[in-house]
VOBA-1610 file (N, C-alpha, C; in pm, whole numbers, padded with zeros to 5 digits, always signed):
BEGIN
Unk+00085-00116+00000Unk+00000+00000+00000Unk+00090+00124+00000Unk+00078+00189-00095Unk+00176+00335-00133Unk+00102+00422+00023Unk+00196+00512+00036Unk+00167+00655+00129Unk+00067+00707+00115Unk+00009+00701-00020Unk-00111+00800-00037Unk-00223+00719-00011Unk-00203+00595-00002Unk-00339+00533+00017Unk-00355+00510+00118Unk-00257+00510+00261Unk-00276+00516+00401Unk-00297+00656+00430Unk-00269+00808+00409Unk-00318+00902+00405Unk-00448+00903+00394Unk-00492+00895+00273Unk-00623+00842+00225Unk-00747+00802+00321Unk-00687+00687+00379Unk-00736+00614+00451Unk-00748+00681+00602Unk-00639+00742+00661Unk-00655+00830+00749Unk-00730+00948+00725Unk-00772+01021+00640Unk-00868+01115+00584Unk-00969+01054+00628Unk-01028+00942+00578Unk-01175+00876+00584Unk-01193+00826+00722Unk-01133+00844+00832Unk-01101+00727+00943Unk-01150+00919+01032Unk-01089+01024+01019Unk-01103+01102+01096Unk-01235+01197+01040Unk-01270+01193+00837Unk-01381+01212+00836Unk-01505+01134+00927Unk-01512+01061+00949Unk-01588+00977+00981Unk-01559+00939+01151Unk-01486+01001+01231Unk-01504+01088+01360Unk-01590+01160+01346Unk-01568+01299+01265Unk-01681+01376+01262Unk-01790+01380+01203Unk-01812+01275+01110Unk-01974+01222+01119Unk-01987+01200+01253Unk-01977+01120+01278Unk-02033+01023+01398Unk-02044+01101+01558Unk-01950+01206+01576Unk-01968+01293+01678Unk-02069+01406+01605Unk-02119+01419+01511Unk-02207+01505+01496Unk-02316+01449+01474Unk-02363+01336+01452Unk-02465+01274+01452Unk-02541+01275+01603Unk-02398+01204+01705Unk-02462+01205+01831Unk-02490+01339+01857Unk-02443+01471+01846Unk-02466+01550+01891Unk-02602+01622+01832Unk-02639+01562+01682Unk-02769+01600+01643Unk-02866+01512+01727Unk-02844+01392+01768Unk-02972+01297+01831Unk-02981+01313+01966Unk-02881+01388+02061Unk-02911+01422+02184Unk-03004+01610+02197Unk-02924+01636+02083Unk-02987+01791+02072Unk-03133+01808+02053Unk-03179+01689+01970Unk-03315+01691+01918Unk-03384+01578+02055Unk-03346+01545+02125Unk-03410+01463+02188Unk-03448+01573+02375Unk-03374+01660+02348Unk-03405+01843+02419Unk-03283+01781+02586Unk-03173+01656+02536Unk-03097+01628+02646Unk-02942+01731+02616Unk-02976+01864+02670Unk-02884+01963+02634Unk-02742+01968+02704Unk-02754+01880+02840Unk-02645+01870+02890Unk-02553+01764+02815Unk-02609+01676+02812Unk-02533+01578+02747Unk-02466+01619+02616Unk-02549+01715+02499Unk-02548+01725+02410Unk-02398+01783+02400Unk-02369+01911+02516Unk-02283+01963+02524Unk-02150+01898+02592Unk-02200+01803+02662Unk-02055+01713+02689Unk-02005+01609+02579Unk-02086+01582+02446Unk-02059+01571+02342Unk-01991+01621+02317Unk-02031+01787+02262Unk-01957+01882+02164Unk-01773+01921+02258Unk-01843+01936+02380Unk-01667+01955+02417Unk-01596+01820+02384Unk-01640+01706+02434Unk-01536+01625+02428Unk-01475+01540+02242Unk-01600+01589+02155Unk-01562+01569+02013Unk-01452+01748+01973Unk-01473+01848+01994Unk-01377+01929+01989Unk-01275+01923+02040Unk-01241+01822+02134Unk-01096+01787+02170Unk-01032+01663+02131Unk-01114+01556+02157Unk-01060+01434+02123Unk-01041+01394+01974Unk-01145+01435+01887Unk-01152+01457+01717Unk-00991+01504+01671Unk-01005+01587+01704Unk-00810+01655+01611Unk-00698+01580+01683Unk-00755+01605+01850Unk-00633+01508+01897Unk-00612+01330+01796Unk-00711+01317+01805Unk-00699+01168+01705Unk-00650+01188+01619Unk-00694+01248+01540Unk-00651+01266+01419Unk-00529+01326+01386Unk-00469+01421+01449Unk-00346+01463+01443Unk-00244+01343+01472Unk-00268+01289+01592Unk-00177+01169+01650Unk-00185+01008+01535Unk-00287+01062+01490Unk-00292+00953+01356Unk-00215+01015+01225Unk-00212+01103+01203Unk-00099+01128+01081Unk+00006+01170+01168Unk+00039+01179+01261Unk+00175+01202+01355Unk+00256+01044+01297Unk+00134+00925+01362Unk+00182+00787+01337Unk+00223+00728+01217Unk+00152+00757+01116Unk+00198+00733+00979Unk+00296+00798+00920Unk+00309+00932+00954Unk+00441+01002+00893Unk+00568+00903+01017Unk+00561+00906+01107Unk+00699+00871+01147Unk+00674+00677+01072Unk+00559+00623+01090Unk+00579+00464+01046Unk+00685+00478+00913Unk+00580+00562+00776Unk+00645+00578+00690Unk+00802+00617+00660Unk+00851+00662+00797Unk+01020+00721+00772Unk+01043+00622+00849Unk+01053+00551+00914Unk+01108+00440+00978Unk+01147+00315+00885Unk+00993+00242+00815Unk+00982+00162+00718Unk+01045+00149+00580
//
């Protein structure tokens, strides 16, 4: 698998964080559970990039190692 297709793949892996934290945060919002909704949104505004950063952190150093 070339670089670009694990890139790639990390694109779709952290798109699809933010589906999924915005989904929950649409089905608690609409369900009028506002606290929760918001311990959603903080903890997908932090943990989302942190992932995702630390996931192309991992592949750039795999890739210079390998």
């Amino acid at each position: 698998m070339a670089f670009a297709d694990k890139f790639m793949f990390g694109s779709y892996i952290s798109l699809a964080l933010c589906l999924g934290s915005t989904l929950l945060l649409m089905r608690h919002t609409e369900k009028g559970e506002a606290a929760h909704a918001k311990w959603i949104f903080r903890m997908s505004l932090t943990l989302v990039p942190i992932a995702t950063v630390a996931m192309f952190l991992l592949l750039f150093i795999h890739s210079r190692v390998f």
